[in-house]
Structures are given as structure tokens and as C-alpha cells.
N, CA, C and O atoms as a printed pandas DataFrame, in Angstrom:
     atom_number atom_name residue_name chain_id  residue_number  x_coord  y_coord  z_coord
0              1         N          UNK        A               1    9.906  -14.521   11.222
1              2        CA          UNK        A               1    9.064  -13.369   10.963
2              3         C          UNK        A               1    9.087  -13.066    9.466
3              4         O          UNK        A               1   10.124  -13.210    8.818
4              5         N          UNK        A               2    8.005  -12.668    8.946
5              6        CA          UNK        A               2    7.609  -12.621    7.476
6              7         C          UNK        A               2    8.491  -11.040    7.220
7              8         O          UNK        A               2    9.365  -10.478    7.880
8              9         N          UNK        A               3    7.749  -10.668    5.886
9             10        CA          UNK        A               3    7.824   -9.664    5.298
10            11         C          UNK        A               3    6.667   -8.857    5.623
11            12         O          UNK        A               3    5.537   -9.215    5.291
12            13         N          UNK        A               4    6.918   -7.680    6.319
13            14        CA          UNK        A               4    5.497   -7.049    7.200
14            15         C          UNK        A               4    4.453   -6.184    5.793
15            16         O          UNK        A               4    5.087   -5.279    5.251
16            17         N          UNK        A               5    3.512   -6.328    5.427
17            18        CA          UNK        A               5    2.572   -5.732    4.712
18            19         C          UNK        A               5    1.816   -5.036    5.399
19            20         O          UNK        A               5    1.347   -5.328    6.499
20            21         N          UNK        A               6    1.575   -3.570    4.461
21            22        CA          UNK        A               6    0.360   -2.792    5.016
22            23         C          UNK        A               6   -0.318   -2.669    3.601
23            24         O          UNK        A               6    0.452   -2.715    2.642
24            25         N          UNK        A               7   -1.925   -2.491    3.300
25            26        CA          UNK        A               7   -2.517   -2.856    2.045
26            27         C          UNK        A               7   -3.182   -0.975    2.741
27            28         O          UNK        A               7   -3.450   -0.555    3.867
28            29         N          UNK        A               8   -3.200   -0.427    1.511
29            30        CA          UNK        A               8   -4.386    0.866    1.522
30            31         C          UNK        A               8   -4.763    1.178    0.120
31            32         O          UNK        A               8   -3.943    1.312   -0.788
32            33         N          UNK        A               9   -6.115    1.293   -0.010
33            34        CA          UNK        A               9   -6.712    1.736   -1.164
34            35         C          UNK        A               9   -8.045    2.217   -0.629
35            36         O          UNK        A               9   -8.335    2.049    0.555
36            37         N          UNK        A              10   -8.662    2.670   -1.281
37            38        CA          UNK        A              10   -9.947    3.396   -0.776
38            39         C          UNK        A              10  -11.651    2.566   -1.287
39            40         O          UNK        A              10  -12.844    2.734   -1.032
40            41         N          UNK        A              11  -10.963    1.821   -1.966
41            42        CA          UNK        A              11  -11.766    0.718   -2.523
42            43         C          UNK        A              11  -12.015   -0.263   -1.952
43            44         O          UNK        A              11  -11.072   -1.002   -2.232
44            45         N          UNK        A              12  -13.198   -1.207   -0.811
45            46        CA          UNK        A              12  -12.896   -1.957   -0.191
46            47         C          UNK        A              12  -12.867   -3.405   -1.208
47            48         O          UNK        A              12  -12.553   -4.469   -0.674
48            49         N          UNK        A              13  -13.129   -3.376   -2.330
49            50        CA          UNK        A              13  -12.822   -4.750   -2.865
50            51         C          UNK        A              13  -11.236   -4.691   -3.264
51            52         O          UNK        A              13  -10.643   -5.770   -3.271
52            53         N          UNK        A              14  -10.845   -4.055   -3.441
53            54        CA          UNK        A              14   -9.085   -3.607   -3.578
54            55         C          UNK        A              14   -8.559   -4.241   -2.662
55            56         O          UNK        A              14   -7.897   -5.219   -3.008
56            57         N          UNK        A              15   -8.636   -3.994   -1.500
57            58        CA          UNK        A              15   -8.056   -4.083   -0.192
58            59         C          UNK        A              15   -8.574   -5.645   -0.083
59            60         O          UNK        A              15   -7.782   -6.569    0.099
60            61         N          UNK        A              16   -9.884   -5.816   -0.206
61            62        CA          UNK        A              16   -9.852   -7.665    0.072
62            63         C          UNK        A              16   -8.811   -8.162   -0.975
63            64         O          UNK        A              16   -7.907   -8.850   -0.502
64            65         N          UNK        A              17   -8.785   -7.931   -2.325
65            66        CA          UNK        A              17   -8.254   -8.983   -3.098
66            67         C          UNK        A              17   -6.725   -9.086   -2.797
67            68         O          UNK        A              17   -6.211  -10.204   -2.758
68            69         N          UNK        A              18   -5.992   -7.983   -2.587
69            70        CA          UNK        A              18   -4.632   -7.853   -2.384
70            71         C          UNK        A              18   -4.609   -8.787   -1.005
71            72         O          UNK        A              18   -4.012   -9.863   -0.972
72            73         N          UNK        A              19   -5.150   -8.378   -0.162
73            74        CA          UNK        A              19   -5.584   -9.090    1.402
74            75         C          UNK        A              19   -5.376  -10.915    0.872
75            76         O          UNK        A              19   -4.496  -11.739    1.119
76            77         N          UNK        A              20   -6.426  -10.966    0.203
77            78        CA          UNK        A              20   -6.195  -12.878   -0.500
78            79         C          UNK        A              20   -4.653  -13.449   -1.298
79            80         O          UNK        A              20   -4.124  -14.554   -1.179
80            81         N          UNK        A              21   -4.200  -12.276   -2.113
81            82        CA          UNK        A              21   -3.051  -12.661   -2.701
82            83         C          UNK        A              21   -2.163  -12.933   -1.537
83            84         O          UNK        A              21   -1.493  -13.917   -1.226
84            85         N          UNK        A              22   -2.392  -11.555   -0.883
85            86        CA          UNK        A              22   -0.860  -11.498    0.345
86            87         C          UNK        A              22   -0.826  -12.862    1.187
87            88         O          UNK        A              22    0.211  -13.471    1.448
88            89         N          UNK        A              23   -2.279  -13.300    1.621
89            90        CA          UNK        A              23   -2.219  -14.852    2.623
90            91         C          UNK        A              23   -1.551  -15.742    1.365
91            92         O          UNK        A              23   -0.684  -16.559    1.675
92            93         N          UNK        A              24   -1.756  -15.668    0.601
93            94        CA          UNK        A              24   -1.110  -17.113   -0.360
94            95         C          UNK        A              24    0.752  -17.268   -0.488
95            96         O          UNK        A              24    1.374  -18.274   -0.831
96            97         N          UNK        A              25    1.149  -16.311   -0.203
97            98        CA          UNK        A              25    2.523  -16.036   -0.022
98            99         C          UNK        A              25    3.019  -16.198    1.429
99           100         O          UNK        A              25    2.918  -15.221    2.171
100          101         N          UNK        A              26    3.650  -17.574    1.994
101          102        CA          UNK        A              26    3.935  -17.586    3.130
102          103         C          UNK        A              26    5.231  -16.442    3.430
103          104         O          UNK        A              26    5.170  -16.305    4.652
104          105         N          UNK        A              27    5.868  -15.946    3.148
105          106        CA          UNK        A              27    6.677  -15.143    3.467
106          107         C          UNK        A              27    6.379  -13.722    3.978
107          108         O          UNK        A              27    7.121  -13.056    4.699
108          109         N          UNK        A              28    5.006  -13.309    3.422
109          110        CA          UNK        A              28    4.711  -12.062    3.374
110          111         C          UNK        A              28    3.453  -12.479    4.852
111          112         O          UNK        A              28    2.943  -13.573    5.092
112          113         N          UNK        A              29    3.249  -11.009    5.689
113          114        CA          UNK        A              29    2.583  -11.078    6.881
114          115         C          UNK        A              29    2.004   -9.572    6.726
115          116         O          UNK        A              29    2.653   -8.544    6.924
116          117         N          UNK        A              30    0.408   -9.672    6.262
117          118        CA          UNK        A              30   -0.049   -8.757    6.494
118          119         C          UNK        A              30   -0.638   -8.270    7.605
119          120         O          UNK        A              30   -1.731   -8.696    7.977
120          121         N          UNK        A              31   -0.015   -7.385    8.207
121          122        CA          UNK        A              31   -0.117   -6.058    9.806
122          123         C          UNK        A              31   -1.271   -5.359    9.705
123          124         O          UNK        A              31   -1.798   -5.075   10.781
124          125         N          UNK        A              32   -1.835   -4.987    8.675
125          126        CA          UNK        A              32   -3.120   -4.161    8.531
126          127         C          UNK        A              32   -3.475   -3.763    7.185
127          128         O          UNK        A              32   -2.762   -3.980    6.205
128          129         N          UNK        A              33   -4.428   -3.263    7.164
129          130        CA          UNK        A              33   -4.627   -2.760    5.773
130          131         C          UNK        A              33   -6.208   -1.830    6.047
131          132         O          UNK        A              33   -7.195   -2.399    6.512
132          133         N          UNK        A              34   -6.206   -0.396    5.678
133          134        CA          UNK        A              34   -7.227    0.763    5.739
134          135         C          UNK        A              34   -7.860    0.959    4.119
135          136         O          UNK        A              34   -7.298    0.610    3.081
136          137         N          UNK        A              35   -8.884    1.467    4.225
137          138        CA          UNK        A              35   -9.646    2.122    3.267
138          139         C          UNK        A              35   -9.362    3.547    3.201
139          140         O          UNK        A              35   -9.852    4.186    2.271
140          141         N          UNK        A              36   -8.732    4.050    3.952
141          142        CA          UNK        A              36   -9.218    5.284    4.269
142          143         C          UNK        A              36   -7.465    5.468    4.533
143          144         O          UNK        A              36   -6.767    4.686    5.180
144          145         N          UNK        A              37   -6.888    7.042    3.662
145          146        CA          UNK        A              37   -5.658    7.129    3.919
146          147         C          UNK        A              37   -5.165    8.089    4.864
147          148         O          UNK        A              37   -3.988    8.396    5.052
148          149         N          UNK        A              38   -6.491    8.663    5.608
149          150        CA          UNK        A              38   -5.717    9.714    7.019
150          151         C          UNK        A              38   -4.885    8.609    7.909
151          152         O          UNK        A              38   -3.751    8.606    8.388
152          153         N          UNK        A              39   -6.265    7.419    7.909
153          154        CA          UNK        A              39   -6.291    6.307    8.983
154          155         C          UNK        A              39   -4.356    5.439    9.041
155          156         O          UNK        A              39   -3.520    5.185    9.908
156          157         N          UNK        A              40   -4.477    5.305    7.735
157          158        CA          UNK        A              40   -2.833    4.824    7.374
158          159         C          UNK        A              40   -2.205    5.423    7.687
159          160         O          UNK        A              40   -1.215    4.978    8.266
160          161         N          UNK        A              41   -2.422    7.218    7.457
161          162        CA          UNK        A              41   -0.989    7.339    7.916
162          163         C          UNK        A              41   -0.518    7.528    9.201
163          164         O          UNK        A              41    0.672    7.674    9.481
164          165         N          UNK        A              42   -1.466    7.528   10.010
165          166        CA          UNK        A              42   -1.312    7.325   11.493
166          167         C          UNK        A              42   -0.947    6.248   11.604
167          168         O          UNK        A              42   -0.124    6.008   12.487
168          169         N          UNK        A              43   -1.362    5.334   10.861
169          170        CA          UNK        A              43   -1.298    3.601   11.491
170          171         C          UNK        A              43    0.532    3.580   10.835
171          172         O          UNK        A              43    1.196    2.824   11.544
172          173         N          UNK        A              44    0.991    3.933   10.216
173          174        CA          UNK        A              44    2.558    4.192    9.421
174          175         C          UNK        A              44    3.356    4.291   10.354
175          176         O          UNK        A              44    4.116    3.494   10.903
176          177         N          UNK        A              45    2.936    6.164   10.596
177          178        CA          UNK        A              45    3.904    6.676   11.505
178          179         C          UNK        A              45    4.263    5.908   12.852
179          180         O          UNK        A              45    5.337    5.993   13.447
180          181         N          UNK        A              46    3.145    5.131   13.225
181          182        CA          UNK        A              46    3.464    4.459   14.309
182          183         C          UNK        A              46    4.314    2.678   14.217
183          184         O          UNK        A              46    5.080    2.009   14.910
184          185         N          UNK        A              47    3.796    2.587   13.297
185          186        CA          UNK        A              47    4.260    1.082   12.663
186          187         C          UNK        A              47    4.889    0.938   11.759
187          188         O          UNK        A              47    4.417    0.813   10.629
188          189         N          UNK        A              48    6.132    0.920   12.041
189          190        CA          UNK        A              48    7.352    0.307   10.818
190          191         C          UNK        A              48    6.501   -0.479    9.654
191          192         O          UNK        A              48    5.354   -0.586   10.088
192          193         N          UNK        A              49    6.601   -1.078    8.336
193          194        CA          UNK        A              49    6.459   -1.696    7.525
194          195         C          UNK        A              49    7.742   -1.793    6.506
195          196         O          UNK        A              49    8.579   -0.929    6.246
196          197         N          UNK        A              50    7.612   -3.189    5.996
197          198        CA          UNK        A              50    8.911   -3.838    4.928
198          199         C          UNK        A              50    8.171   -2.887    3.774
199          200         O          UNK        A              50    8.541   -1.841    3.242
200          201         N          UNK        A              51    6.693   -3.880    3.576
201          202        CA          UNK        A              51    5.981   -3.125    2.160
202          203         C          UNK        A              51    4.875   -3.101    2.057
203          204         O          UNK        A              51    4.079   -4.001    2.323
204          205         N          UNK        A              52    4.576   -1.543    1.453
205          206        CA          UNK        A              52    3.236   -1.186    1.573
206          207         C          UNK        A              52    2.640   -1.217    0.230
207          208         O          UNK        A              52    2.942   -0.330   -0.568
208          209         N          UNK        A              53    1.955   -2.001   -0.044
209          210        CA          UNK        A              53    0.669   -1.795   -0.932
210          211         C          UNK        A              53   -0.325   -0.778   -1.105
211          212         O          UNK        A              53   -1.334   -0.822   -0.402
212          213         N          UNK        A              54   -0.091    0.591   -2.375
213          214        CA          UNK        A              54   -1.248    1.544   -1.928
214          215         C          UNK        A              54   -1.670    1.634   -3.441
215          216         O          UNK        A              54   -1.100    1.190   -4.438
216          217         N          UNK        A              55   -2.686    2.249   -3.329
217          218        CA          UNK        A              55   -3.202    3.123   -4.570
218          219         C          UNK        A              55   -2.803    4.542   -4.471
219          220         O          UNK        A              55   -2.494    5.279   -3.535
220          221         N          UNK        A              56   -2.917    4.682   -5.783
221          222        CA          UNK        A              56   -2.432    6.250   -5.994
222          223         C          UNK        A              56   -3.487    7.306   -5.779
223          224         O          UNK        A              56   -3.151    8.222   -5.029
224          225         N          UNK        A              57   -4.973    7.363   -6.411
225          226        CA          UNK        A              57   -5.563    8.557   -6.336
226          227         C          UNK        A              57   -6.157    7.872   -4.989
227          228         O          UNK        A              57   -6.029    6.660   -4.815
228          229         N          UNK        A              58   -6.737    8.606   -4.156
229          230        CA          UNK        A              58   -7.819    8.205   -3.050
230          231         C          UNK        A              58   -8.526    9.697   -2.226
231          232         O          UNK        A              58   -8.106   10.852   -2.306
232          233         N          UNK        A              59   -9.073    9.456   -1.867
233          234        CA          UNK        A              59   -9.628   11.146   -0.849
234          235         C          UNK        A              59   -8.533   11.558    0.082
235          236         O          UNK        A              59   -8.173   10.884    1.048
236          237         N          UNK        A              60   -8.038   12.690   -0.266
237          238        CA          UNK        A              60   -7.570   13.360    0.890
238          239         C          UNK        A              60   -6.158   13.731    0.263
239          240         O          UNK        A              60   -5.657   14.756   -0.200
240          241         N          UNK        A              61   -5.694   12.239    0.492
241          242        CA          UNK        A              61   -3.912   11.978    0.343
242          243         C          UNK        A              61   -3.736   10.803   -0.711
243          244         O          UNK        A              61   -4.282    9.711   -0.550
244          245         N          UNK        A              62   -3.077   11.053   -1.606
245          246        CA          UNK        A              62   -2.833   10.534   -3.052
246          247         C          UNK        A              62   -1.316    9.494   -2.079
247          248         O          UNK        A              62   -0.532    9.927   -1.234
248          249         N          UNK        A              63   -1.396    8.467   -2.512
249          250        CA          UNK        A              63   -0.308    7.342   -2.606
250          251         C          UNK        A              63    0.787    8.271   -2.348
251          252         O          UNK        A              63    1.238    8.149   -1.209
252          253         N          UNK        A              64    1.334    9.140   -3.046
253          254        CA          UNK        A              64    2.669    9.804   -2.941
254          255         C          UNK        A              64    2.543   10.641   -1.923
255          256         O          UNK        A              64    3.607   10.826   -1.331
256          257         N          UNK        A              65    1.358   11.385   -1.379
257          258        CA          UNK        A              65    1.092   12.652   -0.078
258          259         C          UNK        A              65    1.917   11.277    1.069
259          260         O          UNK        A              65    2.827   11.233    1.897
260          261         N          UNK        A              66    0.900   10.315    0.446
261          262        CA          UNK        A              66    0.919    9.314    2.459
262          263         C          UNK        A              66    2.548    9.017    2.525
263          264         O          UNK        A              66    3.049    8.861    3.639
264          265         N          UNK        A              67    3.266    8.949    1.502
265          266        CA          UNK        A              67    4.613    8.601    1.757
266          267         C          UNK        A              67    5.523    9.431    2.679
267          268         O          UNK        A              67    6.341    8.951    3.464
268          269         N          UNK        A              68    5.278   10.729    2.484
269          270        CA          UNK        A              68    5.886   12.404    2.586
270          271         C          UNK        A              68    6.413   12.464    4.103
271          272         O          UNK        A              68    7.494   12.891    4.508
272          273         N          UNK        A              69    5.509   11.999    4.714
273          274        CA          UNK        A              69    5.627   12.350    6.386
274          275         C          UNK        A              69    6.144   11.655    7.035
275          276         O          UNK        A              69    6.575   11.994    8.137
276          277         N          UNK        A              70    6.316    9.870    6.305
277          278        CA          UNK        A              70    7.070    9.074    7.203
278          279         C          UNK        A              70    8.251    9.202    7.032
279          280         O          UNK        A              70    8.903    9.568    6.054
280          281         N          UNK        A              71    8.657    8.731    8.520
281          282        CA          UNK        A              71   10.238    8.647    9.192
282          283         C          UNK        A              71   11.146    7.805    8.326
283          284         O          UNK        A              71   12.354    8.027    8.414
284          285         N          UNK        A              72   10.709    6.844    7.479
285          286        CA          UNK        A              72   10.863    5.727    7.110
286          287         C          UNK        A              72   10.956    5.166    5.472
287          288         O          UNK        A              72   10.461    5.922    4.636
288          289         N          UNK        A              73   11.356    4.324    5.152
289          290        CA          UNK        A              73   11.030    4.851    3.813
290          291         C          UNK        A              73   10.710    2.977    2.919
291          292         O          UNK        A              73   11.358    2.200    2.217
292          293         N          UNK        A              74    9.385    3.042    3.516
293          294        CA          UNK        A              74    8.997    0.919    3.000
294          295         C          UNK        A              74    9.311    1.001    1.191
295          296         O          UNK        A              74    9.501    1.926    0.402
296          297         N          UNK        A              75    9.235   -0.610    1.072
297          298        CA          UNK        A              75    9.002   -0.799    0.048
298          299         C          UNK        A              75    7.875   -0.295   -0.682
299          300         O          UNK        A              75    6.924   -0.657    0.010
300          301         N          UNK        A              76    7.399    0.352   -1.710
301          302        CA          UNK        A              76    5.839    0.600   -2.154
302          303         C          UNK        A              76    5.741    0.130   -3.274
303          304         O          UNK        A              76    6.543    0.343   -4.183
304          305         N          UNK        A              77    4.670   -0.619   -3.352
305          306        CA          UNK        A              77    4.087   -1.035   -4.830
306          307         C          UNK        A              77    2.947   -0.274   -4.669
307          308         O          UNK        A              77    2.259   -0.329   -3.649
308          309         N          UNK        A              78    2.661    0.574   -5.802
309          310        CA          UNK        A              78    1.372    0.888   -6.106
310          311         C          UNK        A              78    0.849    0.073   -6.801
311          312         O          UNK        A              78    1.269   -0.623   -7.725
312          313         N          UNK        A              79   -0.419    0.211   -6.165
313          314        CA          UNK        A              79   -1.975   -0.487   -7.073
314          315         C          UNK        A              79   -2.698    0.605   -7.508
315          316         O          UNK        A              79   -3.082    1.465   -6.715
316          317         N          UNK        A              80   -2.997    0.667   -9.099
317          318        CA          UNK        A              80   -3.681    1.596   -9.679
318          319         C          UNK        A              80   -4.909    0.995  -10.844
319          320         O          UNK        A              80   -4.599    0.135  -11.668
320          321         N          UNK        A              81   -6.111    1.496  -10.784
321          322        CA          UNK        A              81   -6.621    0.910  -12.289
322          323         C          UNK        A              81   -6.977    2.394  -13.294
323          324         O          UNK        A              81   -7.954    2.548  -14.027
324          325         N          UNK        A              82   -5.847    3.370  -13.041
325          326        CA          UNK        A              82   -6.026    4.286  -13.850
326          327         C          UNK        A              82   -4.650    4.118  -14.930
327          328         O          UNK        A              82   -3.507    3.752  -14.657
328          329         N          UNK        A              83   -5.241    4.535  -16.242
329          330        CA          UNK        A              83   -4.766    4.127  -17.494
330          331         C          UNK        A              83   -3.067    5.343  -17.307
331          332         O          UNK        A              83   -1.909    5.057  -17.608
332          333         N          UNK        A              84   -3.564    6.512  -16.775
333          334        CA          UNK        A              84   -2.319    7.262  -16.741
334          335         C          UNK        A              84   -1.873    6.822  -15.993
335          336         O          UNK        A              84   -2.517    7.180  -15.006
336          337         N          UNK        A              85   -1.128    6.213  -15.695
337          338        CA          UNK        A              85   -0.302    5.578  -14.613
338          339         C          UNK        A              85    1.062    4.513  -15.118
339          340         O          UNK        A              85    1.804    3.900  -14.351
340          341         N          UNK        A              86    1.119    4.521  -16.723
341          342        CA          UNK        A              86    1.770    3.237  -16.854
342          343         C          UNK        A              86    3.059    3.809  -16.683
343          344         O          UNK        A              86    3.880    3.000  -17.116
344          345         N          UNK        A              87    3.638    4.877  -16.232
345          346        CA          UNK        A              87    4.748    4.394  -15.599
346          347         C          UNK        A              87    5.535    3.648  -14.334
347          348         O          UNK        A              87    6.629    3.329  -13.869
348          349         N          UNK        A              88    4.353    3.635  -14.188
349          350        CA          UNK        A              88    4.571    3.000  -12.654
350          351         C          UNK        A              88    4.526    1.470  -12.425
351          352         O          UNK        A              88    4.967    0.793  -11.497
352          353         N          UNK        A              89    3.636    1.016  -13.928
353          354        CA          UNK        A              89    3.460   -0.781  -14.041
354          355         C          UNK        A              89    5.153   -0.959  -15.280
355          356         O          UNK        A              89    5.711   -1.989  -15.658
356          357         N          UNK        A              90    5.513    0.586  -15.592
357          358        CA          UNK        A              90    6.596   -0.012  -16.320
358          359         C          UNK        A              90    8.001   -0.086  -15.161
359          360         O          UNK        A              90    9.027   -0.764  -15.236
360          361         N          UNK        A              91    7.666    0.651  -14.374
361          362        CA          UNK        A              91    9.303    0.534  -13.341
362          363         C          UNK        A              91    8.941   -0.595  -12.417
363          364         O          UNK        A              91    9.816   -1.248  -11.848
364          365         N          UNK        A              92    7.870   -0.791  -12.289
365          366        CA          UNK        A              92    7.601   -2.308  -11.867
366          367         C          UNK        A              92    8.318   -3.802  -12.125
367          368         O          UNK        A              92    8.758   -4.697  -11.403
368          369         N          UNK        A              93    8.207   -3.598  -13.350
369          370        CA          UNK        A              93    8.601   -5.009  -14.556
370          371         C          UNK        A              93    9.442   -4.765  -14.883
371          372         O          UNK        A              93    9.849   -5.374  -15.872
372          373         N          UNK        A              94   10.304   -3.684  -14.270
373          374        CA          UNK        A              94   12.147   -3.849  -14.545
374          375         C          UNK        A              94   12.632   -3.774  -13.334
375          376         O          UNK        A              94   13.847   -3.850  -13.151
């Protein structure tokens, strides 16, 4: 059994490209992946994940809201293409 992935961004070309990286990595097994972050966090609470792939701003619930409620606590990489954000590509790369 892989490394379980969940992909969310609100962007559907986001969600394909991460979707293409994740198949190229046999280790990693992507479980689902939403556009839409009410939809995730239902799909969360019910489904364990190793690591979740999200973006930070999106409608509703920001990357950090969707974290809040789970039982659980996955790996998260955020995906962002906003410029305020580089702290998050700097705790990345250490």
C-alpha cells in the first residue's frame, strides 16, 4: 500500500497537474482529489490520509480553515501561486 494522497485546490487545472505528478511516483496513491473545499472536508473527516495536497486561498475555507476540524493531523504541502506566501515554499526546502 502506497502513501495515501488527497489533492484540493479550487482550480481545476491545479488539481489535474498535481493529479499527473502524483501517478509518476509509484509510492504515492492518490484516494481523491476536490475542487471544491466544503466537499474535502467531508471527504477528510471520513477518510484518513498520509498527505494532503491543498491550496491556501479558495471559497469558503482557506487551506488552514480545512485543517481545523480534522481528527487527524496528515502530512500537508501547500500549493500556492500567490507571491505572499513564501513562507511556506521556504519551510518547504528545509
Amino acid at each position: 500500500m502506497g502513501i495515501r494522497c488527497y489533492v484540493i485546490d479550487d482550480e481545476p487545472l491545479a488539481t489535474d497537474l498535481l493529479k499527473e505528478y502524483i501517478s509518476r511516483i509509484p509510492d504515492l496513491e492518490l484516494v481523491g482529489l476536490s475542487n471544491s473545499p466544503t466537499q474535502a472536508l467531508t471527504i477528510l473527516q471520513q477518510n484518513h490520509v498520509d498527505v494532503l495536497f491543498s491550496d491556501i486561498k479558495m471559497p469558503k475555507l482557506s487551506g488552514f480553515d480545512l485543517l481545523r476540524p480534522l481528527s487527524y493531523r496528515p502530512k500537508v504541502i501547500f500549493t500556492t501561486a500567490f507571491r505572499e506566501y513564501p513562507w511556506i515554499v521556504m519551510s518547504l526546502m528545509w
